[in-house]
C-alpha positions as CSV (number, residue, x, y, z in Angstrom):
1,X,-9.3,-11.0,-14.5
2,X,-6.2,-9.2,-15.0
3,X,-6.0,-5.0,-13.9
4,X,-7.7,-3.7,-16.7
5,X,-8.9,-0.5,-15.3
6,X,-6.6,2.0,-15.7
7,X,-4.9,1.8,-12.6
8,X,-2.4,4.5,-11.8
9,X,0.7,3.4,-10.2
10,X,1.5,5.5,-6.8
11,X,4.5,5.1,-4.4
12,X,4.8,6.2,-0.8
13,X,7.8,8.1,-1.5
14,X,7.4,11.7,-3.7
15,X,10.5,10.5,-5.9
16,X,9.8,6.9,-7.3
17,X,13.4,6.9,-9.2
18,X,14.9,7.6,-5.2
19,X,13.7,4.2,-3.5
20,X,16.2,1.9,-4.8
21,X,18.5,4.3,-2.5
22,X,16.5,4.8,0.3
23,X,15.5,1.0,0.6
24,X,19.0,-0.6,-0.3
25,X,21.6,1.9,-0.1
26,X,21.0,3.9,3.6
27,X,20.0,7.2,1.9
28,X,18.1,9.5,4.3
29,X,14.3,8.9,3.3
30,X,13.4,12.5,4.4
31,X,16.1,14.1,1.6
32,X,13.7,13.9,-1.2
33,X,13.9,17.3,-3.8
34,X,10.0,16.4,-4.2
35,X,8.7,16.0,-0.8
36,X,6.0,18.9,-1.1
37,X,3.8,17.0,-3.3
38,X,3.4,14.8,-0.9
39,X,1.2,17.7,0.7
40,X,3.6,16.8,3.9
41,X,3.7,20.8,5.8
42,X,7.6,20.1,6.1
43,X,10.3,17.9,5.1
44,X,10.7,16.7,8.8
45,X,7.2,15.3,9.1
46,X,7.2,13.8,5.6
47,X,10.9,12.2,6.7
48,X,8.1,11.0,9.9
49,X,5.5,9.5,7.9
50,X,6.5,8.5,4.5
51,X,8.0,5.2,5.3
52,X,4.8,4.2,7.0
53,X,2.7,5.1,4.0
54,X,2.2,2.4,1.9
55,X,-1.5,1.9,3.1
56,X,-2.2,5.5,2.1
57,X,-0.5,5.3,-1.6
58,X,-2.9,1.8,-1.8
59,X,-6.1,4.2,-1.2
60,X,-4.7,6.7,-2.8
61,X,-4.2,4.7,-5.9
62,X,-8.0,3.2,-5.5
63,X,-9.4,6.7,-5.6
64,X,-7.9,7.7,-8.5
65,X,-8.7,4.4,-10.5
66,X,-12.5,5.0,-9.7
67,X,-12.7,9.2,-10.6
68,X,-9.2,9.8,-11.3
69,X,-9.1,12.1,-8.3
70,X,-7.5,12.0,-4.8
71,X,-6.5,14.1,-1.9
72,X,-2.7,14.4,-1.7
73,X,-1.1,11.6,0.2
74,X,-0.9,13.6,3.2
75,X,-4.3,14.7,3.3
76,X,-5.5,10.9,3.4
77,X,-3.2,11.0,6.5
78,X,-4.7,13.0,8.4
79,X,-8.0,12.2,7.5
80,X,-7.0,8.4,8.6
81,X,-5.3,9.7,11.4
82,X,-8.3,11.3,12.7
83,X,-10.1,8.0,12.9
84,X,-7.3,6.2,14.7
85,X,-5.9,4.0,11.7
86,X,-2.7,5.3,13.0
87,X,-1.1,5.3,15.9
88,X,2.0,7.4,18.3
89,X,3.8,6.6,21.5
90,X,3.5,9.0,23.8
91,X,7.3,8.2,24.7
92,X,9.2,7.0,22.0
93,X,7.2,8.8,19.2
94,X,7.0,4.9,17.3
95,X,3.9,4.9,15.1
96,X,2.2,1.7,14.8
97,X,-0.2,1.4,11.6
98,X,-2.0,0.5,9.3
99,X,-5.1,-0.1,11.9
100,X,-7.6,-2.3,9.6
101,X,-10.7,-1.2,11.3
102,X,-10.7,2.5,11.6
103,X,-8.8,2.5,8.7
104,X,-12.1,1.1,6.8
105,X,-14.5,3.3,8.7
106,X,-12.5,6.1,7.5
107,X,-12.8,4.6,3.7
108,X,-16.2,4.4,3.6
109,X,-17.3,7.4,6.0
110,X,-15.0,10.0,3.7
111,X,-15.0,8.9,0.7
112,X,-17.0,6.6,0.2
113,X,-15.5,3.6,-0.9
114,X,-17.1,0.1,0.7
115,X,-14.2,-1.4,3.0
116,X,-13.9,-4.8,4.4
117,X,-11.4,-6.3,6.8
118,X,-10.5,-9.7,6.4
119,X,-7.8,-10.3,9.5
120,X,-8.0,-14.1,8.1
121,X,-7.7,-14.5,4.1
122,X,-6.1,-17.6,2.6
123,X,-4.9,-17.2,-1.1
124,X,-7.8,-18.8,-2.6
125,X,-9.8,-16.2,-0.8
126,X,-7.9,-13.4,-2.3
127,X,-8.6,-14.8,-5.7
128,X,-12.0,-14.8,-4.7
129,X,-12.3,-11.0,-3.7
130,X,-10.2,-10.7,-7.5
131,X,-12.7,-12.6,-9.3
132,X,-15.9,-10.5,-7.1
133,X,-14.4,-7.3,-8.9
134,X,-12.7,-6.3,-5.6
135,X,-9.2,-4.9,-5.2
136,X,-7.1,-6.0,-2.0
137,X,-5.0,-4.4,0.3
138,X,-2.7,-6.9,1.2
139,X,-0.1,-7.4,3.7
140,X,2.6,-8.4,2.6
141,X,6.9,-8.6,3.5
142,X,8.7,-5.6,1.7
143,X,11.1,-8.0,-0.1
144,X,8.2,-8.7,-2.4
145,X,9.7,-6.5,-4.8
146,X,12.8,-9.1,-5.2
147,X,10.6,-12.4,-5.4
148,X,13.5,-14.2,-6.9
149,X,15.1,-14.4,-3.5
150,X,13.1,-16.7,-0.5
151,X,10.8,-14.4,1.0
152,X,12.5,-13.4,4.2
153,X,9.3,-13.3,6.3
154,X,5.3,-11.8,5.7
155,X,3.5,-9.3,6.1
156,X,4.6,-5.5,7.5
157,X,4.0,-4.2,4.2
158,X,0.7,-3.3,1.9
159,X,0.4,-4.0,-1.6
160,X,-2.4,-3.0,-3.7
161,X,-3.7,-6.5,-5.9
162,X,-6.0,-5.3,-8.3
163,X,-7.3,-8.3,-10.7
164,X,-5.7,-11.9,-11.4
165,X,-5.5,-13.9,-15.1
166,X,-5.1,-17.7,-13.7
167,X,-3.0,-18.5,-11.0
168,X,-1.1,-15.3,-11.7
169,X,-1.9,-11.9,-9.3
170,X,-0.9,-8.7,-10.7
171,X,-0.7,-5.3,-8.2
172,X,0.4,-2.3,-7.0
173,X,3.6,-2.1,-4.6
174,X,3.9,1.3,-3.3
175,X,8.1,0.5,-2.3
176,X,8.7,-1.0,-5.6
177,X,12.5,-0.2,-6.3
178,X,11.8,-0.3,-10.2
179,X,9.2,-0.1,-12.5
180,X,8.5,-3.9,-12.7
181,X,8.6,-4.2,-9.2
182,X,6.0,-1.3,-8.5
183,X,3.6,-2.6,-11.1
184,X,4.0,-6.2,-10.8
185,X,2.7,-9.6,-11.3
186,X,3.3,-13.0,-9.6
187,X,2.4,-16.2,-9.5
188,X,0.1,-16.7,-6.1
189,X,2.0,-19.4,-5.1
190,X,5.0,-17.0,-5.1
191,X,2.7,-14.4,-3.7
192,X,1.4,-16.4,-0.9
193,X,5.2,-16.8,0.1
194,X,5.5,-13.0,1.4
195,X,1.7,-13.0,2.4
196,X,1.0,-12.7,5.5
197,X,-3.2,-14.2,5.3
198,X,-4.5,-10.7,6.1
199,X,-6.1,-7.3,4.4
200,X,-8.5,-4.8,3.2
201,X,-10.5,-5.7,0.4
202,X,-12.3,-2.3,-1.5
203,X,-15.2,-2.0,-4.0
């Protein structure tokens, strides 16, 4: 089924019209006029955390589809944080996230929204969590958003898929440099070129 529910459409950046410069075009992703609805404390930590995001605007944009309410982006942060879906090097300060499984406890723990992890998930799988009623997290490479070009690798990125019509997938992609790019649909055979086989699947 296609995304019928009235899905909102979220990015990871406070200023949607400001990613085509921030992904292509080398602008600083922390200078951002809108930062503080991120509920980021300070420009520096949302210059930190909002490229790593794209998990949290997924979430976020499951929440508000079911109530049409959700903490800020930054309070699903630290709430994730807490349960170790994110991680920091003591040295080099690199964070390595989204962590499927204490990302999912934290889901359904908080909020509660049922989470599974599927570390393995073919694309007839996915179309099988679609056609169960289930949205999916899925990991996908950034360059999704330009699926004319050969996908340039998978996976690194998450993309909310929230129904299918056929063969074709429509979702979410929090990074999407325009609006047809950030609510989008593909064929899954074009899909499963930027997938990497992994996710989060939600009720």
């Amino acid at each position: 089924m296609p995304d019928l529910r009235p899905f909102p459409t979220i990015t990871q950046y406070a200023s949607p019209d400001l990613i085509p410069a921030i992904v292509y075009e080398g602008r600083d992703q922390g200078d951002d006029p809108r930062w503080a609805e991120s509920g980021a404390p300070d420009p520096d930590t949302y210059r930190t955390w909002c490229g790593h995001m794209c998990g949290i605007a997924c979430l976020r944009m499951a929440l508000l589809a079911r109530t049409g309410e959700a903490p800020t982006p930054f309070e699903l942060l630290d709430g994730a944080r807490k349960y170790g879906a994110y991680t920091e090097d003591p040295d080099s300060g690199a964070i390595h996230g989204l962590i499927y499984a204490p990302f999912a406890r934290y889901v359904h723990d908080v909020h509660p929204l049922h989470a599974e992890v599927h570390p393995t998930l073919t694309a007839s799988g996915l179309l099988a969590l679609l056609d169960r009623g289930r949205m999916v997290m899925a990991s996908v490479h950034k360059e999704i958003r330009r699926p004319e070009n050969p996908a340039p690798g998978k996976g690194g990125h998450l993309v909310l898929v929230t129904g299918r019509q056929g063969d074709t997938v429509y979702f979410r992609n929090p990074s999407g440099h325009t609006e047809q790019a950030r609510s989008a649909r593909l064929p899954i055979t074009t899909f499963a070129e930027f997938f990497a086989g992994r996710g989060v699947s939600l009720a």
